[in-house]
N, C-alpha and C positions, 0 to 999 in steps of 0.2 A: 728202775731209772726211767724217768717222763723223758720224751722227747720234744724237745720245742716245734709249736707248727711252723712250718713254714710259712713264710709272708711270702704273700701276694702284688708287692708293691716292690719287686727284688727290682736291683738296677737291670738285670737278664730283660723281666717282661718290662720294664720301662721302656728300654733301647728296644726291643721287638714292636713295641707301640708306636713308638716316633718312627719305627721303618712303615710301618703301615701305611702310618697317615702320612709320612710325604708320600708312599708311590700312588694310595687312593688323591692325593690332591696333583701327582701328576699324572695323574690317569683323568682326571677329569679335565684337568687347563686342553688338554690332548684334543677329547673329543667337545668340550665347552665350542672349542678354536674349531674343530672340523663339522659339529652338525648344530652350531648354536645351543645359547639355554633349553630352549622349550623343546627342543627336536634332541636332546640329549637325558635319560633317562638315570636315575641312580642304578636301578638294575643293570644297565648299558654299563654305566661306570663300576657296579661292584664285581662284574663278570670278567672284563678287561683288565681290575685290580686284583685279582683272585680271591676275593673277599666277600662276605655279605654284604646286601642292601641293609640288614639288619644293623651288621657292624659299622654301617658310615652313618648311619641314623645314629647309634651309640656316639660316634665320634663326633658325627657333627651338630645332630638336630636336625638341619631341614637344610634342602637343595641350597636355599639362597644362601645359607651359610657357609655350604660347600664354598659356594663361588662366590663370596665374601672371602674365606680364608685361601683362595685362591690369588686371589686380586692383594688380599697384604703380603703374600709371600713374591710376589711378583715388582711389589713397591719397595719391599727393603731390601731383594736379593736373596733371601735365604731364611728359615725356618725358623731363627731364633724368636723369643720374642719381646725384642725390644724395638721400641717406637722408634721411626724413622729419626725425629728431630736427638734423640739420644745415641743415635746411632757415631762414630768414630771418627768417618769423612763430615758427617755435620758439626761434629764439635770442633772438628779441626778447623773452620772457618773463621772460629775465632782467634785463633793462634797465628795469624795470617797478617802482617805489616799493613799492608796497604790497599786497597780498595780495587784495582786494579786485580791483583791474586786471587783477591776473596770472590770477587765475581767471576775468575777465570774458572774456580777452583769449583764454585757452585752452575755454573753450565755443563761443566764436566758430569757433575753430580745430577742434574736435571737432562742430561740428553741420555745416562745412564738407567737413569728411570724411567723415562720416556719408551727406551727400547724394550724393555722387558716389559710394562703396560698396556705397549700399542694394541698386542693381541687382545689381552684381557678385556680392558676399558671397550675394543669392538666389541664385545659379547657384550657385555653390561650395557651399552648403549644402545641395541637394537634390543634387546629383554624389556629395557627399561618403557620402551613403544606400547609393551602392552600388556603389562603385568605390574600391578601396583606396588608390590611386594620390592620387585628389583627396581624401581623408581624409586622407593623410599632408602633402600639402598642406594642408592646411587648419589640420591640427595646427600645422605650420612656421610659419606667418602669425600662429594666433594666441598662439604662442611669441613672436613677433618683434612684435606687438602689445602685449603684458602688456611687454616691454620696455622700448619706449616710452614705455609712460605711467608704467612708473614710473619714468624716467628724469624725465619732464615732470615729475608731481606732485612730487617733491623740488622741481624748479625754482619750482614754485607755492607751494608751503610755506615755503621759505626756513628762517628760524628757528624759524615758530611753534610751537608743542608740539598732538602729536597724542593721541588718545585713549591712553588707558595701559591700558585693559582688551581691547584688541587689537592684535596684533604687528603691525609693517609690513611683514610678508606680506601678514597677514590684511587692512590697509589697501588695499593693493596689490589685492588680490582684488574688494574692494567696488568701488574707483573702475571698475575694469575693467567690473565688471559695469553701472553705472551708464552708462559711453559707447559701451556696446556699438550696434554699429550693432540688434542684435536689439530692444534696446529701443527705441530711435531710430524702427524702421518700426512698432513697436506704438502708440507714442503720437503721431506725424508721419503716417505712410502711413497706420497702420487708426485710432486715434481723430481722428484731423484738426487734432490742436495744430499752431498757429503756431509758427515759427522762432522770436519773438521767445517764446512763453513756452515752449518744450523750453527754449531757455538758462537760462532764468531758475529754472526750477524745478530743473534739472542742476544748476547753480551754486550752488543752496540747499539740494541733499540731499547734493551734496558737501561743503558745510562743514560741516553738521551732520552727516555719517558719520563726518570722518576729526579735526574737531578736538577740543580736549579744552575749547574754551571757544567763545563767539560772538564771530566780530569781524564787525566793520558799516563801512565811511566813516566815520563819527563816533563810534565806540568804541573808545577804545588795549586794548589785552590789560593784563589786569592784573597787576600787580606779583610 
């Protein structure tokens, strides 16, 4: 009687797999955040992971990648991998009455991002000074960023009518600038605003940036 070989692709070494690579990618955001890109080693990181340099080269390919798959796990909150704009709280913006909501409901979701970023986006932003490699990365992201949210901000706007004395490019470009984690750690990390008033004041310079009229809870758009 043959016995069948055992596979190597069992759900056992799957889930052993995925335990890896999260804790080598939280071993890295770890020291990414305490000795910067360049001053942080994969050897540093596969010693503190209890793992090879070998195996994170296996798993990831190359440093920038590391901290590439750092920084998406850090944008969507967790491991899985599905694209932010697919993700559950963004679909749910459109499920959402009134404009008002949709915008309450996506600061919520934009300051929640923000927080778990702020760390990352510092490493990526001082690498990015002088290493071509994490520039070009960095470029990539916030390509794939400006995407997003203009994909969102459609979903927030719906019907209403936006400014006429600037294009939705140009619209496009403001909101960006507005959620930007940059701003986020100027007015949260170094002036010390509460969570509760960054949303609020987010959510008030956004309606007065992109729309052509004020709407409120208790104001219809007018005719």
């Amino acid at each position: 009687m043959s016995i069948a070989p055992r596979s190597y692709d069992s759900p056992r070494r799957r889930a052993a797999a995925e335990r890896t690579r999260h804790r080598i990618l939280h071993t890295a955001g770890r020291l990414f955040s305490e000795g910067g890109y360049a001053g942080t080693s994969i050897r540093a990181v596969a010693s503190a992971a209890g793992t090879s340099p070998e195996n994170i080269y296996l798993v990831f390919g190359t440093k920038t990648a590391l901290l590439a798959a750092w920084i998406d796990v850090a944008v969507v909150g967790d491991h899985d991998p599905v694209p932010f704009v697919d993700r559950a709280e963004a679909r749910a913006l459109a499920d959402l009455a009134t404009f008002e909501d949709r915008l309450a409901a996506a600061m919520s979701i934009t300051t929640a991002v923000n927080e778990r970023v702020a760390a990352p986006f510092a490493v990526l932003d001082a690498a990015a000074q002088s290493d071509p490699d994490i520039a070009a990365l960095a470029s990539r992201l916030e390509a794939s960023r400006r995407q997003d949210i203009a994909q969102l901000l459609g979903v927030v706007l719906g019907e209403l009518p936006v400014r006429e004395d600037l294009s939705r490019a140009a619209i496009d470009d403001l909101v960006c600038a507005l959620v930007s984690v940059h701003l986020y750690r100027a007015l949260v990390l170094t002036a010390g605003w509460s969570r509760r008033r960054y949303e609020r004041e987010l959510g008030r310079q956004i309606r007065h940036a992109v729309l052509r009229f004020e709407v409120s809870p208790t104001t219809a758009p007018p005719p």
